[in-house]
GUTI-222339 format. One record per residue: residue in one letter; x, y, z of N, C-alpha, C in turn. Coordinates in pm, whole numbers, padded with zeros to 5 digits, always signed. Atoms other than C-alpha are relative to their C-alpha. Layout:
REM GUTI-222339
AXYZXYZXYZ
...
END
This chain:
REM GUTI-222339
X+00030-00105+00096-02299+01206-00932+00013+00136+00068
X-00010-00163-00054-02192+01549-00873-00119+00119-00076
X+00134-00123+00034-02425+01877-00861+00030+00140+00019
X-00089-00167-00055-02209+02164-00836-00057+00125-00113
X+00096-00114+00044-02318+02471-00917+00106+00097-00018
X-00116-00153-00016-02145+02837-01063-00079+00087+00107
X+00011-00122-00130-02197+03153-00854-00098+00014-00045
X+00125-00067+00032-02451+03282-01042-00147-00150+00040
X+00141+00129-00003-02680+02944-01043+00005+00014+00209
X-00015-00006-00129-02578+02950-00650-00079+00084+00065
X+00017-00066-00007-02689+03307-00627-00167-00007-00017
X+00112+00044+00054-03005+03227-00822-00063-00068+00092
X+00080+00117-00081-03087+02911-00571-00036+00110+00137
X+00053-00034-00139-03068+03131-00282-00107+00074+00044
X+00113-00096-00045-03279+03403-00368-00109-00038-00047
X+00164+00058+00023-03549+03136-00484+00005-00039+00148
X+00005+00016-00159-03498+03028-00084-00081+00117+00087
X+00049-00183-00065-03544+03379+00022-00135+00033-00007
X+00107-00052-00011-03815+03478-00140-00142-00099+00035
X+00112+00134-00029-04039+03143-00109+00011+00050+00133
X+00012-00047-00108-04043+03291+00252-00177+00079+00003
X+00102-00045+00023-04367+03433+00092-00127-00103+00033
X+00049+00099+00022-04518+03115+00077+00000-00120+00100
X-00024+00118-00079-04374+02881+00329+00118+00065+00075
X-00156-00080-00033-04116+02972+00594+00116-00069-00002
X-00099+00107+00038-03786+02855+00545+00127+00045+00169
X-00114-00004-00150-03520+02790+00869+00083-00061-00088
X-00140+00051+00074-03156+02802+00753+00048-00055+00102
X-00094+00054-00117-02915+02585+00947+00114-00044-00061
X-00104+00075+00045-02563+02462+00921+00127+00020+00043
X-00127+00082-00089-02202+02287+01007+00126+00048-00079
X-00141-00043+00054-01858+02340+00888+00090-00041+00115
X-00083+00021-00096-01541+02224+00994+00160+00080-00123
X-00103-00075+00021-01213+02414+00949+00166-00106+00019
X-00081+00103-00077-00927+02152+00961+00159-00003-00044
X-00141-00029+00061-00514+02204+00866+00091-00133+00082
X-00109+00114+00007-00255+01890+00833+00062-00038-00045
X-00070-00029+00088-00023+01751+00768+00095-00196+00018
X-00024+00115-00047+00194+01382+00746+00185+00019+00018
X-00143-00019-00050+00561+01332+00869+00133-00106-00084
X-00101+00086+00025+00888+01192+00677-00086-00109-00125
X+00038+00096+00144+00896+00933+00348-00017-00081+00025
X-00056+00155+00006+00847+00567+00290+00064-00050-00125
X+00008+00053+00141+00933+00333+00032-00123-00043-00073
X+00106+00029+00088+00701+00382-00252-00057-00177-00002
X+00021+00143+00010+00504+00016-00244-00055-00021-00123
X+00037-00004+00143+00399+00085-00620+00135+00011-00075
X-00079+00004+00092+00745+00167-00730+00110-00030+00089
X-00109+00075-00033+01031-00072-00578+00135+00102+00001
X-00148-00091+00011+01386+00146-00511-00034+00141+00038
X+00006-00158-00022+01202+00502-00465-00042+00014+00149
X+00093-00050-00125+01055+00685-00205-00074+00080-00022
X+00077-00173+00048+00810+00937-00172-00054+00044+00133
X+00053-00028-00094+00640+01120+00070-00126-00058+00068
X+00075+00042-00089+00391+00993+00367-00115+00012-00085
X+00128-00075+00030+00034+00994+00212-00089-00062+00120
X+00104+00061-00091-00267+00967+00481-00178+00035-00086
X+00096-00028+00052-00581+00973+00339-00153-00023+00120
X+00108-00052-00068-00845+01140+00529-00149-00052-00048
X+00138-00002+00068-01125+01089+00336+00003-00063-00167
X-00065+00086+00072-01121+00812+00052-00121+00006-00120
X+00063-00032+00087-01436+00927-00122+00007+00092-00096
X-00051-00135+00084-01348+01253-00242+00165+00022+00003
X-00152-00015-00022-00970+01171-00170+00034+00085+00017
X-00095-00095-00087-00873+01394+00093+00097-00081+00039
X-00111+00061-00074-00523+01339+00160+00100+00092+00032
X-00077-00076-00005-00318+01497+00323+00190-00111-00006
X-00115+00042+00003+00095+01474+00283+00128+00090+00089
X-00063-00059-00132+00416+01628+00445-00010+00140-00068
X-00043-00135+00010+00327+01998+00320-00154+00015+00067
X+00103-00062-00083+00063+02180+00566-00124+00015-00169
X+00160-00012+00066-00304+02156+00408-00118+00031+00060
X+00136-00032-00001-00639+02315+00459-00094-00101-00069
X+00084+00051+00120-00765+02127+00163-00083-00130+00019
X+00062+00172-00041-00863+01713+00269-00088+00013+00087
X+00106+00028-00065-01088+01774+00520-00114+00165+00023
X+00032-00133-00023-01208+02169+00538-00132+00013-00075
X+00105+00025+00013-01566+02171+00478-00142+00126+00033
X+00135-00114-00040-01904+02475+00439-00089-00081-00019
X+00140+00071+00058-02273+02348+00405-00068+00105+00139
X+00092-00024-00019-02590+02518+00421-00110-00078+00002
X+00128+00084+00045-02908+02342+00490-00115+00087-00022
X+00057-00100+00039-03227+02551+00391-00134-00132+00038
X+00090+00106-00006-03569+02351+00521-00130+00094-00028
X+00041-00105-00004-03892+02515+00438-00149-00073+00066
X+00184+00088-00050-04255+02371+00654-00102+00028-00138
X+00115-00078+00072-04534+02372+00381-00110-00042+00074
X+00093+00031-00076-04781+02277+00656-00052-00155-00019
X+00066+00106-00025-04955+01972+00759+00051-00100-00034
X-00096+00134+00045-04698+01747+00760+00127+00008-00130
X-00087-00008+00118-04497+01829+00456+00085+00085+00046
X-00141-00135-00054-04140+02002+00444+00057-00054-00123
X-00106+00045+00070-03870+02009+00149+00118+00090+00083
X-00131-00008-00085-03500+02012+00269+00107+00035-00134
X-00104-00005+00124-03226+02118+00036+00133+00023+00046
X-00098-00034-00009-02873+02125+00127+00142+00050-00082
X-00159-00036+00110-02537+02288-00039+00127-00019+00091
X-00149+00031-00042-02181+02186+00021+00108+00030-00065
X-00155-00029+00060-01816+02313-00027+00082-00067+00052
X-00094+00036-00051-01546+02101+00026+00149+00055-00048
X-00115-00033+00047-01203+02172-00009+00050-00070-00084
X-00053+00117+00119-01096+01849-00224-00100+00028-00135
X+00065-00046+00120-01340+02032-00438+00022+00144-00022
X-00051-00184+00001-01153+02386-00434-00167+00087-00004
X+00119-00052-00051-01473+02470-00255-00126+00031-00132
X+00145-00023+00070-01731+02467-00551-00121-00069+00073
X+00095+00027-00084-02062+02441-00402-00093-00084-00087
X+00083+00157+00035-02269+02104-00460-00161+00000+00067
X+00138+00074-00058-02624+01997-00395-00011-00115+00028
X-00057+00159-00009-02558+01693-00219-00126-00071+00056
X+00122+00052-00074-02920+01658-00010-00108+00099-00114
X+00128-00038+00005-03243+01736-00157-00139-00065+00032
X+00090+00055+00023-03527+01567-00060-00125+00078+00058
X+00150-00029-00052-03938+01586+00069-00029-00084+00038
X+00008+00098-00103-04088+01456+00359-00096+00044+00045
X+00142-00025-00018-04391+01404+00448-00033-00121+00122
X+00054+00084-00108-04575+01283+00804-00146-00037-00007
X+00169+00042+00023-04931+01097+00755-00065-00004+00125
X+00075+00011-00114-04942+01014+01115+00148+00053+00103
X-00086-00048-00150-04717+01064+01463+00069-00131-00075
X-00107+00153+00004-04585+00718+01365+00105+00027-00143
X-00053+00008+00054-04469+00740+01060+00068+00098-00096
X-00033-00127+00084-04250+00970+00805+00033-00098-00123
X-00012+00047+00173-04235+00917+00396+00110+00092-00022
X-00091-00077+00066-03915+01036+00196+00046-00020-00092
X-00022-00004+00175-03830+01100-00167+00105+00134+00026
X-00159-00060+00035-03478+01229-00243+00057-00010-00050
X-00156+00008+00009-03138+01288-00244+00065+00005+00192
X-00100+00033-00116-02935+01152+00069+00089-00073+00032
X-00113+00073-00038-02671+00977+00242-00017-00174+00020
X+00015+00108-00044-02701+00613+00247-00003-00062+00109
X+00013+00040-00169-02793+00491+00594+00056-00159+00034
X-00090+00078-00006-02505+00241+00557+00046-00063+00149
X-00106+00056-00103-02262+00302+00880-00079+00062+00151
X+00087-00054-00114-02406+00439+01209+00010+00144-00013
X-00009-00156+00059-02284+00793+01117+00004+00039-00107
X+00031+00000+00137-02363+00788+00784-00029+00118-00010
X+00040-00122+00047-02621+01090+00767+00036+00103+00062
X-00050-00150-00027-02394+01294+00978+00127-00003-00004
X-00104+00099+00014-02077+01116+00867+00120+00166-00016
X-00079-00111+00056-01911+01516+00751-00069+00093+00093
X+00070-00076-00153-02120+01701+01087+00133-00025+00100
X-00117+00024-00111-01772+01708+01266-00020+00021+00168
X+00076-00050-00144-01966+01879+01542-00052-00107+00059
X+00074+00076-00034-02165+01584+01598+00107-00168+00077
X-00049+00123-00079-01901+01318+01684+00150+00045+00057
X-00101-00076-00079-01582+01349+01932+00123-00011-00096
X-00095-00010+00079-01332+01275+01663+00027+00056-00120
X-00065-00068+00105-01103+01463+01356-00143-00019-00151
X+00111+00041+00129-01350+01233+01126-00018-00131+00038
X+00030+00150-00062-01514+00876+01202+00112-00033-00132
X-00123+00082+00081-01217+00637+01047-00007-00028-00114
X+00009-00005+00215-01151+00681+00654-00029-00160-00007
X-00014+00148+00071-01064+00310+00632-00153-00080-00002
X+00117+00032+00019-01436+00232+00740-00091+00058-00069
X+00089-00109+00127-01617+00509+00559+00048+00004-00107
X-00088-00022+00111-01449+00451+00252-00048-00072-00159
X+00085+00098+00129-01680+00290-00029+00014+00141-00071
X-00018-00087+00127-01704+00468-00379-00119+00073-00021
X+00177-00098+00010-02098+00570-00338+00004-00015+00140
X+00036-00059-00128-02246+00739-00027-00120+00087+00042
X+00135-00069+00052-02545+00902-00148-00070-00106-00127
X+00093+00046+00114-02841+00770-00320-00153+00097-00001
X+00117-00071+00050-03168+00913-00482-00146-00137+00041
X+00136+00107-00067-03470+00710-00272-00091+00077+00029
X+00111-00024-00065-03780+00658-00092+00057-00060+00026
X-00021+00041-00182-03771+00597+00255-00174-00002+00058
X+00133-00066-00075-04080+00517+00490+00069-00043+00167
X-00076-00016-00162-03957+00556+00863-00125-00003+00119
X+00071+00016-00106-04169+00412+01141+00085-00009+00177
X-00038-00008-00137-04121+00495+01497-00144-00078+00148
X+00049+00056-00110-04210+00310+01824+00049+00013+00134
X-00022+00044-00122-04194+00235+02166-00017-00138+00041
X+00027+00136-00042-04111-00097+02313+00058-00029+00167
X-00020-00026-00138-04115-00072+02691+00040+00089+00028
X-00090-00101-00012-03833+00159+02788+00067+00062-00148
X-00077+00028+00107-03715+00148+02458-00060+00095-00149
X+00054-00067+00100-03737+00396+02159+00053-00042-00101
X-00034+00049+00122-03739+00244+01818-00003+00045-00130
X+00060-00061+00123-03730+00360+01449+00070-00152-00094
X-00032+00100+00113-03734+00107+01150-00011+00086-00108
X-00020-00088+00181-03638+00275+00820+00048-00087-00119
X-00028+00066+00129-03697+00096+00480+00046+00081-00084
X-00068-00081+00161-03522+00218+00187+00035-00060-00121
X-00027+00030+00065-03533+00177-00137+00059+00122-00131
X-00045-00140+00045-03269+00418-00428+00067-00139-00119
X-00160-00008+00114-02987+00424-00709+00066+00115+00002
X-00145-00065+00042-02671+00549-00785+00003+00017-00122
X-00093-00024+00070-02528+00697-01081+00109+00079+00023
X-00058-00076-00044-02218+00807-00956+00109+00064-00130
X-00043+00026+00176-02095+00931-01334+00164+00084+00053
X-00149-00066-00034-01699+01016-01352-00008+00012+00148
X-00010+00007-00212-01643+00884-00994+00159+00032+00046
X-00130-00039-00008-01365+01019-00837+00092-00071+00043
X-00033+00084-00068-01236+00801-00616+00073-00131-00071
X-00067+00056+00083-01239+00534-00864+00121+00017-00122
X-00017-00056+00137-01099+00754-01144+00185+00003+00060
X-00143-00012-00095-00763+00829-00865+00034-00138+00009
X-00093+00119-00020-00708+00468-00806+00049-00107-00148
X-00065+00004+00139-00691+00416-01201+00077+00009-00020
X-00068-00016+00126-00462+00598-01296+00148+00008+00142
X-00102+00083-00117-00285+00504-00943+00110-00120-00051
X+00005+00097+00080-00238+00180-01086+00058+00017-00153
X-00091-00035+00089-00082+00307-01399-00155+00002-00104
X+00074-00006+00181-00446+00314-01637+00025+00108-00043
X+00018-00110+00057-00567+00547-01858-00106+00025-00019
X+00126-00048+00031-00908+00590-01803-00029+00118+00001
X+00030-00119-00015-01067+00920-01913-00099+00016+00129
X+00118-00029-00099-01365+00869-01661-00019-00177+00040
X+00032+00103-00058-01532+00582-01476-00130+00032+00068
X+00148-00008-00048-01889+00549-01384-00032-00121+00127
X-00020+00101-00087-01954+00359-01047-00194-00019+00029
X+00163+00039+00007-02361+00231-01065-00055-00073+00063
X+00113+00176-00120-02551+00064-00763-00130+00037-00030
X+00135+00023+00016-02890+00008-00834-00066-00098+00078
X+00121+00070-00108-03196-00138-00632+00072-00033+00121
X-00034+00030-00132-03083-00049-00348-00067-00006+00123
X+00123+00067-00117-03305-00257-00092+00049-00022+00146
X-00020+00034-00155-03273-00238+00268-00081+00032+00109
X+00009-00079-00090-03320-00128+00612+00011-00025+00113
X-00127-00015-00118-03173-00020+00934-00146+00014+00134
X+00063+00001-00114-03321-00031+01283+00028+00032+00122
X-00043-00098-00126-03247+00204+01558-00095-00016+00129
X+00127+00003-00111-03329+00135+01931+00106+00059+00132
X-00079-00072-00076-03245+00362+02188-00038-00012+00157
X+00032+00049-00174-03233+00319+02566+00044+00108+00097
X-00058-00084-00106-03122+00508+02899+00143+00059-00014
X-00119-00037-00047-02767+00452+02889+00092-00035-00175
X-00070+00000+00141-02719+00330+02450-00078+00030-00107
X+00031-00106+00094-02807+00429+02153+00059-00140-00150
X-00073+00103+00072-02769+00094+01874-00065+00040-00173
X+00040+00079+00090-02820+00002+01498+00070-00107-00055
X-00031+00125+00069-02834-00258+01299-00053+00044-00157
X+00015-00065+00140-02840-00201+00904+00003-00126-00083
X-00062+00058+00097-02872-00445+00596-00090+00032-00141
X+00045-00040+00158-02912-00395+00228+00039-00076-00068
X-00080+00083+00138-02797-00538-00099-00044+00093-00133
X+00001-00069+00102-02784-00385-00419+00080-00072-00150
X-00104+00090+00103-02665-00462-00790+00116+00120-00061
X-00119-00098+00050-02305-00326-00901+00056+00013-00108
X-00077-00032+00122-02159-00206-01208+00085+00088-00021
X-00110-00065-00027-01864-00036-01294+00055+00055-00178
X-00038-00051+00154-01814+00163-01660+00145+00043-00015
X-00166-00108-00022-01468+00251-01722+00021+00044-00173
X-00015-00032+00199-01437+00471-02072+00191+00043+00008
X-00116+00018+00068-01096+00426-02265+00078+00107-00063
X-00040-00097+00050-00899+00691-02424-00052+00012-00157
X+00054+00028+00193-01003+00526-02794-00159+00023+00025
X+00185-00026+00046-01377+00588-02723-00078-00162+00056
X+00111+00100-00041-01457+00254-02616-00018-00012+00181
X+00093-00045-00180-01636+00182-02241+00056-00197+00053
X-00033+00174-00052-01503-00184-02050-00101+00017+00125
X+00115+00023-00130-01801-00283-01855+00039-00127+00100
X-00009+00051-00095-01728-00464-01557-00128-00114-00016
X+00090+00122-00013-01905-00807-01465-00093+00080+00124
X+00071-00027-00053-02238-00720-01292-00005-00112+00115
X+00020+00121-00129-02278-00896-00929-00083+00082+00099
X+00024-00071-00109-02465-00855-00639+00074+00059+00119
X-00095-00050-00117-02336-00664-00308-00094-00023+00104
X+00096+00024-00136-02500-00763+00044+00120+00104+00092
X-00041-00063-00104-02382-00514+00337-00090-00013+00145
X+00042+00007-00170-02492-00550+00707+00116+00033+00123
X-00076-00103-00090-02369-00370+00999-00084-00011+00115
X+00064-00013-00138-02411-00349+01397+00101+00145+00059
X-00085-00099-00055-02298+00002+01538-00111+00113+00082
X+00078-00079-00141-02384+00240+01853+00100+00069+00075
X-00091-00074-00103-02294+00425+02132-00023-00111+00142
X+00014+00034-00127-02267+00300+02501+00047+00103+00087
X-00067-00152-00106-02266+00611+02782-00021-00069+00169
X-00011-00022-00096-02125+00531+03056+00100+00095+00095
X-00041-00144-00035-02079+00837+03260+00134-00046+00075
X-00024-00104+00129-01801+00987+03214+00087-00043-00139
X-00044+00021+00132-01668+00757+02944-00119-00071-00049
X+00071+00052+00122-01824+00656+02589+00084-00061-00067
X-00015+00100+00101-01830+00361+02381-00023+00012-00084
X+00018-00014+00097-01813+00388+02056+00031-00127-00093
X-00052+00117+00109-01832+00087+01772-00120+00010-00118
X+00027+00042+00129-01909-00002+01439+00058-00135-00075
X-00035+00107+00056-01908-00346+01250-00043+00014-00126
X+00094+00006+00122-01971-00409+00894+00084-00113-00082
X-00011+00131+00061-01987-00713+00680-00043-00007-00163
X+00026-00015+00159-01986-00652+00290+00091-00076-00094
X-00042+00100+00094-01963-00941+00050-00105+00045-00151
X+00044-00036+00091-01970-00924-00347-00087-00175-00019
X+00014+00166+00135-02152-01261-00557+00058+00034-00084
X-00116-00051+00105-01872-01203-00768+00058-00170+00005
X-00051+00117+00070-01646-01519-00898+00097-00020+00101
X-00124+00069-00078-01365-01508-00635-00039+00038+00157
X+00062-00017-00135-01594-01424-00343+00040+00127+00094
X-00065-00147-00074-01498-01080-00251-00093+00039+00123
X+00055-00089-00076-01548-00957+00073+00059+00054+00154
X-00100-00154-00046-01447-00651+00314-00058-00019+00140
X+00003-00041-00175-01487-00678+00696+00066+00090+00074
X-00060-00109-00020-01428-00405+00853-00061+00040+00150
X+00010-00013-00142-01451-00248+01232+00043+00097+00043
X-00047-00048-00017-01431-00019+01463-00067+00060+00159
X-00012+00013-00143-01367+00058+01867+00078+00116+00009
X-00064-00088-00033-01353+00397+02030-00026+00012+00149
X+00035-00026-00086-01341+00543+02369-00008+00126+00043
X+00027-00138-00027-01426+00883+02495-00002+00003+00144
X+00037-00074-00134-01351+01038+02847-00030+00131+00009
X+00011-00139+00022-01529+01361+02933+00009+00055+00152
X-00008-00091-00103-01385+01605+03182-00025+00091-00043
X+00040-00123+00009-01584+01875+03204+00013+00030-00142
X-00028-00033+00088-01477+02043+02887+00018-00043-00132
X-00123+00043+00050-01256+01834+02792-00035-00176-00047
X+00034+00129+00003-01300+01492+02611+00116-00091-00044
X-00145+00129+00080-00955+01254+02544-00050-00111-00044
X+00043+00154+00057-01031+00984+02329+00099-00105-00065
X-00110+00092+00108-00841+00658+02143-00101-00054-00122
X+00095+00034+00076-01007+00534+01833+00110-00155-00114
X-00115+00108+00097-00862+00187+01640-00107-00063-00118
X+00115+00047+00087-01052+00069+01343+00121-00081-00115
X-00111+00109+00060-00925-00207+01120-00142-00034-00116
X+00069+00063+00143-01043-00308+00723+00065-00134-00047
X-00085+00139+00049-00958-00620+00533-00085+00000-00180
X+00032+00028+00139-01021-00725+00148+00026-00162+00014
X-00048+00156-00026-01030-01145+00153-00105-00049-00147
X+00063+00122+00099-01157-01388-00134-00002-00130+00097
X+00039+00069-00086-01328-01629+00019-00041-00168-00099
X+00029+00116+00098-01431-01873-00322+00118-00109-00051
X-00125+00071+00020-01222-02179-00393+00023+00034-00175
X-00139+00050-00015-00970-02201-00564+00079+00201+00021
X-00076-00156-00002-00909-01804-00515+00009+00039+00165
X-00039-00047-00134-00887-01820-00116+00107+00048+00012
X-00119-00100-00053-00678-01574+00046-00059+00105+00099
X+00025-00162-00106-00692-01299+00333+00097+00101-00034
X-00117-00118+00011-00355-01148+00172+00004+00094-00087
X+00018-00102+00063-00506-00876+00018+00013+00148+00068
X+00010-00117-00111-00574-00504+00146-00042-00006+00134
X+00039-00007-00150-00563-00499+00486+00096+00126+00024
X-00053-00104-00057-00473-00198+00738-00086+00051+00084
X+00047-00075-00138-00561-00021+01084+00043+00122+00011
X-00009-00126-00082-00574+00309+01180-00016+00031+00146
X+00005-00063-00133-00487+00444+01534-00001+00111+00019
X-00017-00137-00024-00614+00749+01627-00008+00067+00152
X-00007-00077-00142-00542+00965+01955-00010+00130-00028
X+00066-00159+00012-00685+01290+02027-00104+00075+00100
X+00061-00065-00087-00830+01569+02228-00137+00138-00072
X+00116-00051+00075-01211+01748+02159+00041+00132+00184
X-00012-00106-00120-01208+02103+02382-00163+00015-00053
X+00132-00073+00036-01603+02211+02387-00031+00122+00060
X-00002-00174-00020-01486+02606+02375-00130+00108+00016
X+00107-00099+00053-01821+02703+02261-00131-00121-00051
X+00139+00087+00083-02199+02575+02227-00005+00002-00094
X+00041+00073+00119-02168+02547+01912+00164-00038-00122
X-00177+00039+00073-01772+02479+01832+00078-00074+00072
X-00066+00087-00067-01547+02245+01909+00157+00042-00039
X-00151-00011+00023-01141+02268+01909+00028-00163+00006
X-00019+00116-00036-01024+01923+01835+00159+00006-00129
X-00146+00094-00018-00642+01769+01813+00027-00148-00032
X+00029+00162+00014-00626+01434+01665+00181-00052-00093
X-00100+00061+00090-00298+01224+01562-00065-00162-00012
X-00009+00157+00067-00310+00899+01324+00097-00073-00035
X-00092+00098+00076-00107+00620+01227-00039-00089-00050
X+00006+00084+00132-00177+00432+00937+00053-00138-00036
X-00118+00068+00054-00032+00108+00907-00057-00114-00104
X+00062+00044+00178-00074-00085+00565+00029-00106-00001
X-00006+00160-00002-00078-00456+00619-00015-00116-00122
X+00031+00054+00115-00182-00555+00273+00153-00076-00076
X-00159+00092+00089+00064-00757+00011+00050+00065-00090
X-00038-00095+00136+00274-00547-00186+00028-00079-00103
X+00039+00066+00100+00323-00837-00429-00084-00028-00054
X+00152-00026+00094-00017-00796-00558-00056+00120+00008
X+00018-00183+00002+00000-00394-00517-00147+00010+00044
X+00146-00058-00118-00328-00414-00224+00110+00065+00098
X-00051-00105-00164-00060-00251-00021+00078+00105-00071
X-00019-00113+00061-00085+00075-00206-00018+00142+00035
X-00019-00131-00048-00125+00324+00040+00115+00030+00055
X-00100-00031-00094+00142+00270+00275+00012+00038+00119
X+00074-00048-00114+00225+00340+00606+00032+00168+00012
X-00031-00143-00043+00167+00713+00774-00004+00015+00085
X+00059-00102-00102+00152+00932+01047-00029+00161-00032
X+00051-00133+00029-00054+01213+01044-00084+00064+00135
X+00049-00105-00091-00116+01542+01269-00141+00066-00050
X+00094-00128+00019-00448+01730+01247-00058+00090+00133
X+00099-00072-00123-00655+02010+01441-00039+00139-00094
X+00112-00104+00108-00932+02201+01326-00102+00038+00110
X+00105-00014-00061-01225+02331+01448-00167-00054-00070
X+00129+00029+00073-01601+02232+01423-00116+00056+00012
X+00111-00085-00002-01908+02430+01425-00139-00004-00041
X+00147+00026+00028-02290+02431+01379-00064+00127+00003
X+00025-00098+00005-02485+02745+01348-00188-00035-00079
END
C-alpha cells in the first residue's frame, strides 16, 4: 500500500515535526543513494519468438527498477528522511519519508511506528515497517550500510516488504554472545501492487489493478552476535491472496493458501575479508507445491579505503506436488563484481557490474527476463 503524499501535505507533515519540538525533541536523520546505469546490446525477446529488444536488468523487482541500454538515474536513485521524536521514559515515535526515482520521486510514508521500552530487556512495537524477512531487510535501501550497488534483486524480490505490526523484541546475553529474539505479528494490503500489476500486463493481461494481501503474519527472527559474526535465523508464515480487477468491473480472486518462509543469513569478519550469505526457503500450500529457494554468497576485501568485492546469488521457482513435479521453471543467477571507495564518513563511491543470466524455460514463458549485463556507480550517503 502506498502513502505518498503532495507538497503541500509534505510541507504540512514537516512543520507538525518542527514545531512538536515544543513538546518532545525530535532528531532528524537520513540516507540516500545517488545511482546512474545502464545495460549493454539486445537479446532475443523470450516473450516474443523472431524479435529482439533491448537488455533489461532489473535492479529492484519491487518497485521495478530497471534499468536498459539508455543511461538512467531513475531504478535505483533514492531520498529518505527519518524524523524520531523521545517522549520520555521509554517511549519514542519514528516516522520516515521516502523518494524514489521509480516513483518520479513523490514522497511516501513508508515507516511509521511507536516504541516503547518497559525494561533494559525488552522493546514493544506498533507500526509501519519492513518485514524482518532477509538479513538486510530493515536496511535493505540504506546503500550506506552494505558494501554493494544493492543486496541481489533476485533475492529481495517478493511483491510485499512492509507490513503494519506489533513486535516485542527481547535482548540477551548468552556467554560471549549477544542475542535479540523478535516476535512479530502484521498484514498487508498492498492495494494496486506494482510489481504484480507490470508482470500482468507483461504477460499480455489486462488488469486495471491487482491487490497483493498477506495476512497473519506470524513469526520471528533471532539474532546472535559474536566477536568475529554477526547471524540470523528468521521464520514466519502467513495467508496469501491475490485480487486482480478486470477491465468489465469484475475482481478474479486467486485461491487462498498458506506461505511458510525461513531463512539463515549473516556476516563472518575475518580481517581483512568479509563473508557475506543469505539462504531462504519459501514454500506455498498451494495445489502444485510451489516453492522458491533462493541464496546468496559474497566476499569483501578491505584495503584501507578500498573494499573489492564478488557477490553470486542464485533463485529458483520448482513444484514439488505430484503429478506437477518440475524444477524447469524460473530459475537465474546474478554475478556481481565491484568496487566500494569510503571517500567520506558518511559517503561511499561504489562501482558495481552485473550479469544476469536467465536459466528458466522459455516454453512456459518463466524465462521472461532474459539475460543482461549491467554497469552501475553511484554514490551512498547518511547524514
Amino acid at each position: 500500500m502506498k502513502h505518498k503524499l503532495s507538497l503541500t501535505s509534505l510541507l504540512l507533515a514537516v512543520l507538525v515535526l518542527f514545531t512538536s519540538q515544543t513538546l518532545a525533541e525530535v532528531k532528524f536523520s537520513g540516507y540516500g543513494s545517488i545511482v546512474v546505469g545502464k545495460t549493454f546490446g539486445e537479446i532475443d525477446d523470450p516473450l516474443n519468438p523472431g524479435q529482439t529488444r533491448d537488455e533489461i536488468f532489473t535492479a529492484d523487482f519491487y518497485d521495478v527498477g530497471q534499468y536498459d541500454n539508455d543511461l538512467s538515474f531513475k531504478p535505483e536513485t533514492v531520498f529518505a528522511i527519518q524524523a524520531r521524536s523521545d517522549l520520555g521514559e521509554g517511549l519514542s515515535v519514528t516516522a520516515q519519508l521516502v523518494a524514489k526515482g521509480t516513483d518520479d520521486f513523490e514522497p511516501e510514508f513508508d515507516w511509521y511506528y511507536i516504541t516503547y521500552k518497559p525494561t533494559d530487556d525488552w522493546t514493544l512495537l506498533a507500526g509501519r515497517r519492513n518485514i524482518p524477512m532477509y538479513y538486510f531487510s530493515e536496511f535493505s535501501e540504506v546503500g550506506y550500510a552494505y558494501p554493494w550497488m544493492r543486496p541481489p534483486s533476485n533475492l529481495y524480490w517478493w511483491q510485499v516488504t512492509q507490513f503494519n505490526s506489533v513486535q516485542a523484541i527481547y535482548t540477551f546475553d548468552w556467554g560471549d554472545l549477544t542475542n535479540s529474539l523478535n516476535f512479530f505479528y502484521g498484514n498487508e494490503y498492498s492495494d494496486d501492487n506494482k510489481e504484480m500489476l507490470f508482470y500482468d500486463r507483461l504477460f499480455g493481461g489486462n488488469a486495471t489493478r491487482i491487490d497483493e494481501i498477506w495476512t497473519n503474519i506470524t513469526g520471528f527472527n533471532w539474532n546472535m552476535s559474536g566477536e568475529m559474526f554477526d547471524l540470523r535465523f528468521v521464520y514466519f508464515r502467513n495467508d496469501r491472496d491475490r485480487d486482480t480487477y478486470n477491465p468489465d468491473g469484475s475482481i478474479t480472486v486467486a485461491d487462498t493458501y498458506d506461505q511458510f518462509f525461513v531463512g539463515l543469513g549473516g556476516v563472518i569478519n575475518l580481517d581483512p575479508i568479509t563473508l557475506l550469505f543469505d539462504y531462504n526457503y519459501v514454500e506455498y500450500d498451494d495445489v502444485v507445491g510451489t516453492v522458491y529457494p533462493t541464496w546468496l554468497l559474497s566476499a569483501v576485501y578491505t584495503i584501507g579505503d578500498f573494499q573489492p568485492y564478488i557477490s553470486y546469488s542464485k533463485a529458483d521457482h520448482e513444484q514439488d506436488k505430484e503429478p506437477f513435479v518440475t524444477e524447469d521453471l524460473e530459475e537465474h543467477y546474478v554475478l556481481g563484481i565491484g568496487l566500494r571507495y569510503n571517500f567520506h564518513p558518511q559517503a561511499a563511491l561504489k562501482i558495481q557490474y552485473d550479469k544476469f543470466k536467465d536459466q528458466g524455460d522459455a516454453a512456459t514463458f518463466y524465462n521472461f527476463h532474459g539475460d543482461a549485463e549491467n554497469i552501475a556507480i553511484g554514490v551512498d550517503f547518511i547524514f
